[in-house]
C-alpha positions as MATLAB code, in Angstrom:
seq = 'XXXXXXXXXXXXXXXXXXXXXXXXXXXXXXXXXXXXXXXXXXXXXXXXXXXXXXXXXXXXXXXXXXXXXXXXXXXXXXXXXXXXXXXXXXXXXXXXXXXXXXXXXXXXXXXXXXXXXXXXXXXXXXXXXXXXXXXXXXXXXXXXXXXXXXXXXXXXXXXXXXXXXXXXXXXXXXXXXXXXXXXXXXXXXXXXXXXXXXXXXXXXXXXXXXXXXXXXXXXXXXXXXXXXXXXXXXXXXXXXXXXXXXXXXXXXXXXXXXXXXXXXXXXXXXXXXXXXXXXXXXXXXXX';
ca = [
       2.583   14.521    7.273;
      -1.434   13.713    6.878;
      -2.215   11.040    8.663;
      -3.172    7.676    6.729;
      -7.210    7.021    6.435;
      -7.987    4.089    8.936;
     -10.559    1.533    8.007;
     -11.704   -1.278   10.546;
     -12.314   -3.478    7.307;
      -9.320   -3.010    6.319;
      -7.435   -3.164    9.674;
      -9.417   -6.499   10.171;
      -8.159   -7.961    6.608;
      -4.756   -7.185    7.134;
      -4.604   -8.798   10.657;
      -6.043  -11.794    9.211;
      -3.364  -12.246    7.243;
      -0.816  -11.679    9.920;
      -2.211  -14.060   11.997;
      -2.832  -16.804    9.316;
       1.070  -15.856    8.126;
       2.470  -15.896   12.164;
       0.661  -19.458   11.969;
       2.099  -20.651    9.019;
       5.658  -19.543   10.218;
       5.024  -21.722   13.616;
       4.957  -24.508   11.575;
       1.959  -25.552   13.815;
      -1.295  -26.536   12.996;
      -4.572  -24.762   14.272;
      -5.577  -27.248   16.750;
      -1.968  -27.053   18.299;
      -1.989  -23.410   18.392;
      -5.440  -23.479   19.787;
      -4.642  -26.117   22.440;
      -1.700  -23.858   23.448;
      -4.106  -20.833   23.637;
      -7.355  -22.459   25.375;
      -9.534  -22.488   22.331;
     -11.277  -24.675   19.833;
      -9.762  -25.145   16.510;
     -13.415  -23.843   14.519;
     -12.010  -20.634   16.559;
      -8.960  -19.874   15.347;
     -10.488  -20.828   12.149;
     -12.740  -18.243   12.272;
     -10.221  -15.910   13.284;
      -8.034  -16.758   10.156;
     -11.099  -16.407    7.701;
     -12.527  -13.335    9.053;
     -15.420  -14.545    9.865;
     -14.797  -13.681   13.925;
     -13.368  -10.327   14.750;
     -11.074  -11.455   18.216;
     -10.776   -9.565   20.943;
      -7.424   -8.057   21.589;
      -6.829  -10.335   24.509;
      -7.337  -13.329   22.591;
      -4.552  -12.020   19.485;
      -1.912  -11.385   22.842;
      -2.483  -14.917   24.011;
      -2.213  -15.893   20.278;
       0.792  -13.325   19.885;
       2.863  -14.724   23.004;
       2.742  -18.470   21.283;
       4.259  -17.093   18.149;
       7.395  -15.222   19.976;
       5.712  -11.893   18.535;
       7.013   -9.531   21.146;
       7.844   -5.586   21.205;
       6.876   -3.171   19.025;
       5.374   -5.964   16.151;
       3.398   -6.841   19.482;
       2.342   -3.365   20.115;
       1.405   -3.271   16.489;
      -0.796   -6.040   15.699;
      -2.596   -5.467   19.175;
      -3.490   -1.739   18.260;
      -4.820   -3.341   15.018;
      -6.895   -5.880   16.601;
      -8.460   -2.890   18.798;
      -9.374   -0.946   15.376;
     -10.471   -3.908   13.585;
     -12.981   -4.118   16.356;
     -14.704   -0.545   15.708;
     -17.230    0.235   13.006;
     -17.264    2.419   10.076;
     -20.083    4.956    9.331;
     -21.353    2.512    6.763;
     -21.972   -0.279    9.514;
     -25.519    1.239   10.566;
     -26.326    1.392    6.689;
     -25.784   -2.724    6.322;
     -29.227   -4.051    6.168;
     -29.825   -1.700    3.230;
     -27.452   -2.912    1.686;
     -26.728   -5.117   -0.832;
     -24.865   -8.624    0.965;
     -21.018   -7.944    0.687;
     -21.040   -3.847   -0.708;
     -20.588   -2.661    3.030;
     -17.075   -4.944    3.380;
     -16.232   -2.875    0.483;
     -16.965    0.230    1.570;
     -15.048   -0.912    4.395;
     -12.215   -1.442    1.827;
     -12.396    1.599    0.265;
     -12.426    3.538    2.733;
      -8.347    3.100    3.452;
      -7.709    1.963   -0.153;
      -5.245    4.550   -2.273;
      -5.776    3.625   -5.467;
      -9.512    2.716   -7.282;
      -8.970    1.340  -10.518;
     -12.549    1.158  -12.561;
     -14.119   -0.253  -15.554;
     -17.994    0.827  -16.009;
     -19.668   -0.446  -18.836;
     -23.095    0.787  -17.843;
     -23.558    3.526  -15.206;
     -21.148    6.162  -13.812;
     -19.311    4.819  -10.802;
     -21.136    5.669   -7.397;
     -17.733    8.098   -6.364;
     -18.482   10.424   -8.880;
     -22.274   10.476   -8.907;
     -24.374   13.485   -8.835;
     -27.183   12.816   -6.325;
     -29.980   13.372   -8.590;
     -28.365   10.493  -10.853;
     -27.517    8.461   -7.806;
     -31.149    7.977   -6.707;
     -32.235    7.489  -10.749;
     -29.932    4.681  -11.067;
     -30.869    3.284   -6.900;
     -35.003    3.531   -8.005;
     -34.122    1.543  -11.583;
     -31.843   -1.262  -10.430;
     -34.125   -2.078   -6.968;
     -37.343   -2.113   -8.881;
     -39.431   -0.206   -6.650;
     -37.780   -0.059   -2.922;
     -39.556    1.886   -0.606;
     -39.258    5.651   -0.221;
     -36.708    5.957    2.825;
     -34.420    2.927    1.708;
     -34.150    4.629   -1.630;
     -32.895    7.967    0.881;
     -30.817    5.798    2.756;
     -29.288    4.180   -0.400;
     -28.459    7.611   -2.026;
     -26.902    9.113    1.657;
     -24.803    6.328    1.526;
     -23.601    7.295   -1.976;
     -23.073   10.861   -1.268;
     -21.094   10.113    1.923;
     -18.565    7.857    0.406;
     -17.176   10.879   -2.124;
     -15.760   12.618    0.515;
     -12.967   10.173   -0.472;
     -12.261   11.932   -3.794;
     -12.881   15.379   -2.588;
     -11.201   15.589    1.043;
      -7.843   17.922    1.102;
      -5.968   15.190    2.825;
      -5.284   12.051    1.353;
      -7.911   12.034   -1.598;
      -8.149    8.567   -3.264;
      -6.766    8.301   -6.571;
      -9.172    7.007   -9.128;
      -8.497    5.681  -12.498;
     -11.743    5.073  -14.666;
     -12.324    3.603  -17.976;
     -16.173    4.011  -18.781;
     -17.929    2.463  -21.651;
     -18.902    5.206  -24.050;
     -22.579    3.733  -23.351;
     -22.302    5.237  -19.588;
     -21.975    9.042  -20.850;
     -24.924    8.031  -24.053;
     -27.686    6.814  -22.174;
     -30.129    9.159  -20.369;
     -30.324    8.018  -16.657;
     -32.432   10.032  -15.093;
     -33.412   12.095  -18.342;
     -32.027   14.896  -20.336;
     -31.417   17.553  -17.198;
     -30.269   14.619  -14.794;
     -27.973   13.380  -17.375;
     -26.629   17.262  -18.050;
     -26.026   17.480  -14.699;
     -24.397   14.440  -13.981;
     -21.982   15.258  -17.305;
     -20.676   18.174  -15.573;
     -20.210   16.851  -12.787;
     -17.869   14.223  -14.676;
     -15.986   17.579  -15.984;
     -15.555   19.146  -12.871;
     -14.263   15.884  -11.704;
     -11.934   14.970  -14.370;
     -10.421   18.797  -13.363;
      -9.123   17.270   -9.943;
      -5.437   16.173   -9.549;
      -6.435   13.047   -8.212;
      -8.921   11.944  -10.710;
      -8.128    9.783  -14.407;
     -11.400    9.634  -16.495;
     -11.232    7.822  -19.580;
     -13.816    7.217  -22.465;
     -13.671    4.059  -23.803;
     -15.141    5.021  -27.626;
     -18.186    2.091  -29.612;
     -15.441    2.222  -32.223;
     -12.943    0.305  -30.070;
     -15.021   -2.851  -30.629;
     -14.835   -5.869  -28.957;
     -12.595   -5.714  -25.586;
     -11.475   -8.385  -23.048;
     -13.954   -6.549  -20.160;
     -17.170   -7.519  -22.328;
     -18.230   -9.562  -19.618;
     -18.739   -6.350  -17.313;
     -17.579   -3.924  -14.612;
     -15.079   -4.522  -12.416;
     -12.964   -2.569   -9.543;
      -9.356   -2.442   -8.183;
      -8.012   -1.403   -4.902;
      -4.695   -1.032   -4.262;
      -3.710   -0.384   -0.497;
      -0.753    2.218    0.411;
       0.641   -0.219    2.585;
       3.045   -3.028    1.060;
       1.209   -5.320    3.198;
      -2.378   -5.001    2.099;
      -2.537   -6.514   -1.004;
      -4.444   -5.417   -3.885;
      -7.516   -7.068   -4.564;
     -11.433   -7.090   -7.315;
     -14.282   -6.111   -6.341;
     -17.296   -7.634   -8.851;
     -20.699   -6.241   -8.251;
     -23.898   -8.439   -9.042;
     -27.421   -7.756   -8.719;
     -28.312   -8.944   -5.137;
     -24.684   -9.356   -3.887;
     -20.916   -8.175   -4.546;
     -17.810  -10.437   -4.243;
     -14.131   -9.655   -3.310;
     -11.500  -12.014   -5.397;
      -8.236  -12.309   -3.552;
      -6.358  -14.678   -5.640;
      -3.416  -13.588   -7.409;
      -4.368  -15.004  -10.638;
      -7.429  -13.275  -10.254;
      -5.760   -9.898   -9.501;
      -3.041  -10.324  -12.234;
      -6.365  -11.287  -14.721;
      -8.167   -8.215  -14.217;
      -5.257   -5.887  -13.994;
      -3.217   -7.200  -17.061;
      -7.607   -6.525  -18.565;
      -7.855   -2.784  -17.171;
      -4.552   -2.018  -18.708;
      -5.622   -2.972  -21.859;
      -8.626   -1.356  -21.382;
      -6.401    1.557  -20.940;
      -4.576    1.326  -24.631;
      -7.880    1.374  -26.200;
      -9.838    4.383  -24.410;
      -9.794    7.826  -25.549;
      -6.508   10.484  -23.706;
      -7.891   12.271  -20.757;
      -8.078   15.419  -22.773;
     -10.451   13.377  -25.443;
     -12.828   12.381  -23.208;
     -13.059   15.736  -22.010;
     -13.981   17.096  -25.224;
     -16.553   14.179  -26.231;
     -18.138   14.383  -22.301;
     -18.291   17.764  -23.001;
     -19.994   17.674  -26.418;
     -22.690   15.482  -25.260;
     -23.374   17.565  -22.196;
     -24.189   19.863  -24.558;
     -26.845   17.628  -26.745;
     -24.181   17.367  -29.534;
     -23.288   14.345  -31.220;
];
């Protein structure tokens, strides 16, 4: 059996919300748990936000005041250990935009990508040539080597639809406006085309055209991501991406919104073997 893809983002999300869950089970408050365990309430705060990574002496202590003992023990300690490493993307962070390297974090151990793109191809299946066309646009002008370090960044996270082992599965729903518009012009926009063929070839990958003559939709308002986890634990969660920042909604309303939206968005796109055809035809200057 392939081993499962380990993400310190994730790993540190999920042991949040063991330790916020162990709490709420203890039926004690923060500042009685942190009394108990020689800390400050803003602490264990911190620790069940996310916004402090703690050590894995400080989840034992935290561990042996819940009555968490054996091989749970054994498991949320070996979590708090690889929630303390750092991804490849971690050296990449000040180039990026605030919030998009948690969620490369996220994707990283994520099974499932769910994807509406009503403007550009999604960064996963980007050609490189594309990649940088799109990177030069949208930052108006960055300098030379953060526009390199932008597009490495891109080309290093597809290794998650292309590895042997444990490929993500992606499921994407473009805008017909994403395969129309010439990013990059005519040969970048050939290029990238094919490369949407090729991918749409791989067991793992769900491409989807959503056609102009489908009208109005409930994703007008714009792009959106889903990432389901493989364990039962990690919940599913949207990713939105803005201009300057990107923003993670937890919320199960929020989750059920955009779902019950992508599934709709899924009734009104064009088969697999359509958008084939019509990705095809306008690699080929027809139409």
């Amino acid at each position: 059996m392939t081993a499962p893809r380990r993400s310190p983002t994730a790993r540190h999300r999920r042991l949040v919300a063991e330790l916020r869950g162990l709490r709420e089970a203890s039926a004690k408050s923060r500042q009685e748990v942190a009394e108990l365990v020689g800390t400050t309430d803003i602490t264990l705060w911190r620790y069940e936000t996310g916004l402090t990574r703690p050590a894995p002496a400080d989840v034992a202590a935290l561990l042996e005041v819940y009555g968490v003992a054996g091989e749970a023990r054994g498991e949320l300690l070996e979590m708090a250990r690889q929630a303390r490493k750092r991804g490849w993307w971690h050296r990449h962070r000040q180039t990026l935009k605030p919030g998009f390297d948690s969620y490369i974090g996220l994707e990283a151990e994520a099974s499932v990508l769910r994807t509406y793109q009503s403007q550009v191809v999604p960064g996963l299946l980007q050609t490189e040539a594309y990649a940088r066309a799109v990177i030069e646009a949208t930052a108006m002008g960055p300098a030379r080597a953060e526009v390199a370090e932008k597009v490495a960044v891109r080309m290093s996270r597809q290794d998650l639809v292309t590895r042997v082992d444990d490929p993500i599965q992606i499921v994407m729903v473009l805008d017909e406006a994403v395969i129309r518009r010439q990013v990059g012009g005519p040969g970048v926009m050939r290029g990238q085309l094919l490369r949407l063929l090729e991918a749409g070839a791989l067991p793992n990958v769900d491409i989807r055209v959503l056609p102009f003559a489908s009208g109005a939709h409930p994703a007008l308002d714009g792009q959106f991501n889903l990432l389901e986890f493989p364990e039962p634990g990690d919940l599913d969660l949207v990713y939105l991406e803005q201009a300057v920042s990107g923003l993670v909604l937890e919320e199960p309303q929020e989750r059920r919104r955009y779902a019950s939206m992508f599934a709709d968005l899924l009734t009104r796109a064009l088969s697999p073997g359509e958008t084939m055809i019509l990705i095809g035809s306008a690699a080929r200057g027809e139409g």
